[in-house]
MIRO-429110 format. One line per field, with one value per residue: z, y, x negated of N, C-alpha, C in turn; residue number from 1. Coordinates in nm, 2 decimals, padded with zeros to 4 digits. Atoms other than C-alpha are relative to their C-alpha. Last residue first. Layout:
BEGIN
n_w: (Z | ...) .
n_v: (Y | ...) .
n_u: (X | ...) .
ca_w: (Z | ...) .
ca_v: (Y | ...) .
ca_u: (X | ...) .
c_w: (Z | ...) .
c_v: (Y | ...) .
c_u: (X | ...) .
n: (NUM | ...) .
***
This chain:
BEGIN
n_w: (-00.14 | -00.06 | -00.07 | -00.07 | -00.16 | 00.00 | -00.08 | -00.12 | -00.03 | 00.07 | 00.00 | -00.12 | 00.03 | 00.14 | -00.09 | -00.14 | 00.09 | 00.04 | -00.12 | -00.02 | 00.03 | 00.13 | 00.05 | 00.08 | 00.16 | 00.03 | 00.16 | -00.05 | -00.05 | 00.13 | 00.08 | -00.09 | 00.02 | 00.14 | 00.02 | -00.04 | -00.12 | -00.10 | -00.03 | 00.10 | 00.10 | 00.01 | 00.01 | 00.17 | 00.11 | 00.00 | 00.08 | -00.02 | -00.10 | -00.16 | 00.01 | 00.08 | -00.03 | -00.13 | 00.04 | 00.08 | -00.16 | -00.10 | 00.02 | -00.04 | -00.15 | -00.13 | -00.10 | -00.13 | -00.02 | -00.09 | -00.15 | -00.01 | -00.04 | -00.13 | -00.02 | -00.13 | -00.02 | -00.02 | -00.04 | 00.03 | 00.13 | -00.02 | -00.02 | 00.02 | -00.11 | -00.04 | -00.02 | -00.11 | -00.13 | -00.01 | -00.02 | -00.17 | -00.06 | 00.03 | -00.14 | -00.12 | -00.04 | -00.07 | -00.16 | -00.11 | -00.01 | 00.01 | -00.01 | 00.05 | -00.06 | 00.07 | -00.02 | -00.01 | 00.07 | -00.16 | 00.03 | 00.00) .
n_v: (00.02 | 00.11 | 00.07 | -00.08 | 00.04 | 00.13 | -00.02 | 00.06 | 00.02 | -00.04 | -00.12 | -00.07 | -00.01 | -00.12 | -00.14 | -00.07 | -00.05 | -00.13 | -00.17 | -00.02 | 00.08 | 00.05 | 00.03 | -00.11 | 00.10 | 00.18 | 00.03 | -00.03 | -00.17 | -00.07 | 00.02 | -00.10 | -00.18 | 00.03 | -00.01 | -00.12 | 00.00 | 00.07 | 00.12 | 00.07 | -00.04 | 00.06 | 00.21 | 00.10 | 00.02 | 00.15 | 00.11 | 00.05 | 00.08 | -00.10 | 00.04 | -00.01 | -00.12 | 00.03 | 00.07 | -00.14 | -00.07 | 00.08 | 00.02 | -00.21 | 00.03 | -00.01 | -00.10 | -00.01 | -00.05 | -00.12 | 00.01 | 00.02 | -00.12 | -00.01 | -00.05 | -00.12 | -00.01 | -00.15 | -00.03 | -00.16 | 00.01 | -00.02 | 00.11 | -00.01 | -00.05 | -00.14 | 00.04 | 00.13 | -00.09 | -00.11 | 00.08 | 00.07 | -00.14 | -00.03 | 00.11 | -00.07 | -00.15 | 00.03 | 00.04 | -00.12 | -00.08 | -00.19 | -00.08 | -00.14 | -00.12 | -00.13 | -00.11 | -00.15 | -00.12 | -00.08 | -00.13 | -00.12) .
n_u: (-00.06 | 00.05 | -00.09 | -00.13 | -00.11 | -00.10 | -00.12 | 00.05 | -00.17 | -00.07 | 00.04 | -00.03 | -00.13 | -00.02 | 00.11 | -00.09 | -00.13 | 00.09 | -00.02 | -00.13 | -00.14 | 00.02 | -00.09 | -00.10 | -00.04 | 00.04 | 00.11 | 00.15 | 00.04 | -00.02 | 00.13 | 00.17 | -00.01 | 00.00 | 00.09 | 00.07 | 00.04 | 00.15 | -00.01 | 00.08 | -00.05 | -00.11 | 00.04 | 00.06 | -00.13 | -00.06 | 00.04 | 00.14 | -00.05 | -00.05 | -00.10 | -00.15 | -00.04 | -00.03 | -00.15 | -00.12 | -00.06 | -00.04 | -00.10 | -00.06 | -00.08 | 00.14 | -00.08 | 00.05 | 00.19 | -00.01 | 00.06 | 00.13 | 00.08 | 00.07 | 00.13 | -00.02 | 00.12 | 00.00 | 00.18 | 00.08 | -00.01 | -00.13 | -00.05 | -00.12 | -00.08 | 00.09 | 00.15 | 00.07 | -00.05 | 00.11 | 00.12 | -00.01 | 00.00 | 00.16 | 00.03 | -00.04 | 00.03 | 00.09 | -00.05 | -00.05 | 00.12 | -00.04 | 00.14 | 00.00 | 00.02 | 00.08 | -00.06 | 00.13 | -00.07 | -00.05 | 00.08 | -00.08) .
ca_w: (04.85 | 04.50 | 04.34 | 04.37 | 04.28 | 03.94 | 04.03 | 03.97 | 03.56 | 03.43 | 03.74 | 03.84 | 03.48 | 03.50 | 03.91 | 03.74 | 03.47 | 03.74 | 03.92 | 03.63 | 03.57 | 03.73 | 04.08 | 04.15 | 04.47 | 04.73 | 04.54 | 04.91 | 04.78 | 04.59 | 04.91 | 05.12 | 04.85 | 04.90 | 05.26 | 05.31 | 05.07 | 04.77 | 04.60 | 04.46 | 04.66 | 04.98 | 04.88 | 04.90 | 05.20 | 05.36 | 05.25 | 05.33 | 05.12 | 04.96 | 04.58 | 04.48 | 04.76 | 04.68 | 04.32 | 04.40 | 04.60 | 04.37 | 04.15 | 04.38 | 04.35 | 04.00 | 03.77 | 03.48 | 03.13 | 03.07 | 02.78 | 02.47 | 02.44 | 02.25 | 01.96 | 01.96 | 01.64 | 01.68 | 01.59 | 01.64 | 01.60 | 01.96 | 02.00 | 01.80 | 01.87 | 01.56 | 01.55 | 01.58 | 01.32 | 01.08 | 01.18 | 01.14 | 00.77 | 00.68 | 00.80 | 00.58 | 00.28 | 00.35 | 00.36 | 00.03 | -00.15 | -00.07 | -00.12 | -00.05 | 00.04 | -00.07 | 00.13 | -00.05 | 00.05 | 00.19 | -00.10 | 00.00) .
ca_v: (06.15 | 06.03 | 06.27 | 06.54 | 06.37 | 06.46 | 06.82 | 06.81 | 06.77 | 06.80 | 06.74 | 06.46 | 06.31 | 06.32 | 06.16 | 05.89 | 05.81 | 05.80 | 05.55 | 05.34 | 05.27 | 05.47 | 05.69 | 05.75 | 05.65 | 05.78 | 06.11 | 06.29 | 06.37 | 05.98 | 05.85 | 06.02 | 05.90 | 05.51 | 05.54 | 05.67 | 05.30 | 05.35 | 05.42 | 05.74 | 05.90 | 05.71 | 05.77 | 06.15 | 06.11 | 06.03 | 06.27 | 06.56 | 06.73 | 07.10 | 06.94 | 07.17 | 07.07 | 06.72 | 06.80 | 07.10 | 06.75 | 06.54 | 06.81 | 06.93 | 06.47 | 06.47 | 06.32 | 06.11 | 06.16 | 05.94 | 05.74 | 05.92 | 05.80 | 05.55 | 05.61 | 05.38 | 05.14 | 04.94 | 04.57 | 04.38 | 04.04 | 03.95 | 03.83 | 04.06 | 03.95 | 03.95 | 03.54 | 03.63 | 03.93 | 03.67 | 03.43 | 03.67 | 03.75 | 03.42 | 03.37 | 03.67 | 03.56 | 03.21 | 03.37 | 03.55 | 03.28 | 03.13 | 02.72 | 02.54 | 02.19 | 01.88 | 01.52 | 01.26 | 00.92 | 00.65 | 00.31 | 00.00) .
ca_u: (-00.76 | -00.82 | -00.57 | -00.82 | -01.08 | -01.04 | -01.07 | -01.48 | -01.40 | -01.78 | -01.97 | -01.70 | -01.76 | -02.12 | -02.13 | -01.90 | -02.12 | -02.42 | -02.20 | -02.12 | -02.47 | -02.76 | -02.80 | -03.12 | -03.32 | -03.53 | -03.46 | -03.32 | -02.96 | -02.95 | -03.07 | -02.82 | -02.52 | -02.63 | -02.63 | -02.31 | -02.20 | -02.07 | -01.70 | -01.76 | -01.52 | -01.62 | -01.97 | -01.85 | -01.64 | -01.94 | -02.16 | -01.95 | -01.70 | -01.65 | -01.61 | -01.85 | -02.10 | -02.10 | -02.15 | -02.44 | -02.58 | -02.64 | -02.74 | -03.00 | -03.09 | -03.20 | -02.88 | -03.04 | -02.88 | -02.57 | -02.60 | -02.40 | -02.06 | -01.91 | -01.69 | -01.36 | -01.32 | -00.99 | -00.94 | -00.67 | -00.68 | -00.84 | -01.18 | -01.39 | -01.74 | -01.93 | -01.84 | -01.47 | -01.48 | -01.60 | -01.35 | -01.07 | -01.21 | -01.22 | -00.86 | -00.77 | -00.92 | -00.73 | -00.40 | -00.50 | -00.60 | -00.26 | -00.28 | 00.05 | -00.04 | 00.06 | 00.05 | -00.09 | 00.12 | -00.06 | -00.10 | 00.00) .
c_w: (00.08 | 00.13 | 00.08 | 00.06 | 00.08 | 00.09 | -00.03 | 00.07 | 00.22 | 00.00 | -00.14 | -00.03 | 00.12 | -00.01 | -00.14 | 00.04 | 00.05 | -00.12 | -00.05 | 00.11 | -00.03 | -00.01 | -00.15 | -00.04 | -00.10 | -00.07 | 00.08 | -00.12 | 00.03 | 00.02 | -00.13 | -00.03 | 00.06 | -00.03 | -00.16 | -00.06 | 00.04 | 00.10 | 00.04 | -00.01 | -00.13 | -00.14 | 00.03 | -00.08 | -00.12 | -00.06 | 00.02 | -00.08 | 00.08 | 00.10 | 00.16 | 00.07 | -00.04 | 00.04 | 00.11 | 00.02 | -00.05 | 00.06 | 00.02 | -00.10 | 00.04 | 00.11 | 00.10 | 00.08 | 00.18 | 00.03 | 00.07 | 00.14 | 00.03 | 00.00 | 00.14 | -00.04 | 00.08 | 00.05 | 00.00 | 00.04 | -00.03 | -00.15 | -00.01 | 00.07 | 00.04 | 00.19 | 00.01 | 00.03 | 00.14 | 00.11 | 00.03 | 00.07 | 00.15 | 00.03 | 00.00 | 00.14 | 00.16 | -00.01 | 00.07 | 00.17 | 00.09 | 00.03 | -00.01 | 00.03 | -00.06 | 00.08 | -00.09 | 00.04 | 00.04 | -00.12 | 00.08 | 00.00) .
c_v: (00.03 | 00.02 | -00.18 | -00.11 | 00.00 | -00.13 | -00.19 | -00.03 | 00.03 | 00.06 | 00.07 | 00.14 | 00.10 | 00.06 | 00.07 | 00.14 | 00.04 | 00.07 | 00.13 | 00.09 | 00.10 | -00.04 | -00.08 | -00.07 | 00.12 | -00.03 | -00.09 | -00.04 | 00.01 | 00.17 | 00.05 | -00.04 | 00.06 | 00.18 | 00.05 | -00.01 | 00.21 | 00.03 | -00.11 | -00.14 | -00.06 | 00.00 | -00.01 | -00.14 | 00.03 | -00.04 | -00.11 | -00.09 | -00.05 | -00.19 | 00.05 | -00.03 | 00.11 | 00.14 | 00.01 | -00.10 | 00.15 | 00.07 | -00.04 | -00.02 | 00.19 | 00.05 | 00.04 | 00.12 | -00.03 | 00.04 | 00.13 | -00.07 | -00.05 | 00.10 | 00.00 | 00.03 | 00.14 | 00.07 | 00.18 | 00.04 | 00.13 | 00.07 | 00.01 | -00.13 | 00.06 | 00.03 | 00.15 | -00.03 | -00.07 | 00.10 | 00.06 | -00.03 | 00.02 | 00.11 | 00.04 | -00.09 | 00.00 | 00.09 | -00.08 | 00.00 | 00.12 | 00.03 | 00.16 | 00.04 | 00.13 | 00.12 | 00.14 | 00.09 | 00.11 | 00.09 | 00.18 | 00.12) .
c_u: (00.07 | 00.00 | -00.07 | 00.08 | 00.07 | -00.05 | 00.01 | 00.17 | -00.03 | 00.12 | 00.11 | -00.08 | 00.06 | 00.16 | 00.06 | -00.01 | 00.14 | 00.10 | -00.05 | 00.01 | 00.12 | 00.10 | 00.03 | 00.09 | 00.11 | 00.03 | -00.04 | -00.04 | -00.12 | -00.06 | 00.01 | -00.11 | -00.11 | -00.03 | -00.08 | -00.14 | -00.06 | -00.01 | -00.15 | 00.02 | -00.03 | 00.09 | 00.17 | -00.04 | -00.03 | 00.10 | 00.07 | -00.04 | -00.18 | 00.03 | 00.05 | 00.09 | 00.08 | 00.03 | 00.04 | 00.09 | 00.07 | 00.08 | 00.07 | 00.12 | 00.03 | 00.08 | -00.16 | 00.01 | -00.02 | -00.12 | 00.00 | -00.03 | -00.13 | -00.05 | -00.04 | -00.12 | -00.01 | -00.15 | 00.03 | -00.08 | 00.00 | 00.03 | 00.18 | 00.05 | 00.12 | 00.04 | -00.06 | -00.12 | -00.05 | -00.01 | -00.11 | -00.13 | -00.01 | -00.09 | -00.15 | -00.06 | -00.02 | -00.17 | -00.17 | 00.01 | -00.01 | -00.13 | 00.03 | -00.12 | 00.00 | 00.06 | -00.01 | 00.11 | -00.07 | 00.00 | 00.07 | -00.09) .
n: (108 | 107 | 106 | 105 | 104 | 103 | 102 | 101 | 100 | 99 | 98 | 97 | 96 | 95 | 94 | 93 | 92 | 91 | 90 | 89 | 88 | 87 | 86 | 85 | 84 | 83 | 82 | 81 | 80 | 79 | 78 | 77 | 76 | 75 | 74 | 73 | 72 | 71 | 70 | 69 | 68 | 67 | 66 | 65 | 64 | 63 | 62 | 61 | 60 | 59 | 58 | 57 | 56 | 55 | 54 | 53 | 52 | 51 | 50 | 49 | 48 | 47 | 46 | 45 | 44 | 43 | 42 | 41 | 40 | 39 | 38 | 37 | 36 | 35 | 34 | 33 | 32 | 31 | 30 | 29 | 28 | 27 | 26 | 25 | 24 | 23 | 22 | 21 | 20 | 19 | 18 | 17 | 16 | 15 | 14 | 13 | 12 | 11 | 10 | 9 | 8 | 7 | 6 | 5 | 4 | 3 | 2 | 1) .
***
């Protein structure tokens, strides 16, 4: 006995599109829409009289600044002395707060 050939609708087009998908998929696209946002520049490095103008803008101490930021006291009084420097997601924070300083407002 001989197994019956199934047939298949071919649409150049449908398999385009898959090929396309795919491609996307292996660049990193994981989802089907795609939307091209412009990233921003890296944040430039904050030196610690800046640190502290922000802090002193916004009219708070250091503790409820770290609380604002979401770091530790200590964190913020080493940033204001230049033990250390803020980087990441906190230093893009710090920019955004020098930029905008009300949008702590509805943070406390």
């Amino acid at each position: 006995m001989r197994a019956k050939r199934k047939e298949y609708d071919f649409d150049v087009n449908e398999l385009i599109g898959a090929l396309d998908e795919t491609l996307q998929h292996a660049r990193g696209k994981i989802t089907l829409r795609t939307t091209r946002v412009p990233l921003p520049k890296k944040a430039a490095p904050m030196p610690p009289a800046k640190v502290v103008a922000l802090r002193q803008t916004l009219n708070v101490s250091q503790t409820v600044f770290a609380h604002l930021l979401n770091v530790s006291p200590m964190t913020a009084k080493s940033w204001e002395t230049g033990r250390r420097s803020p980087c990441g997601a906190a230093l893009r924070l710090l920019e955004i707060a020098s930029a905008n300083p009300n949008v702590f407002s509805s943070a406390r």
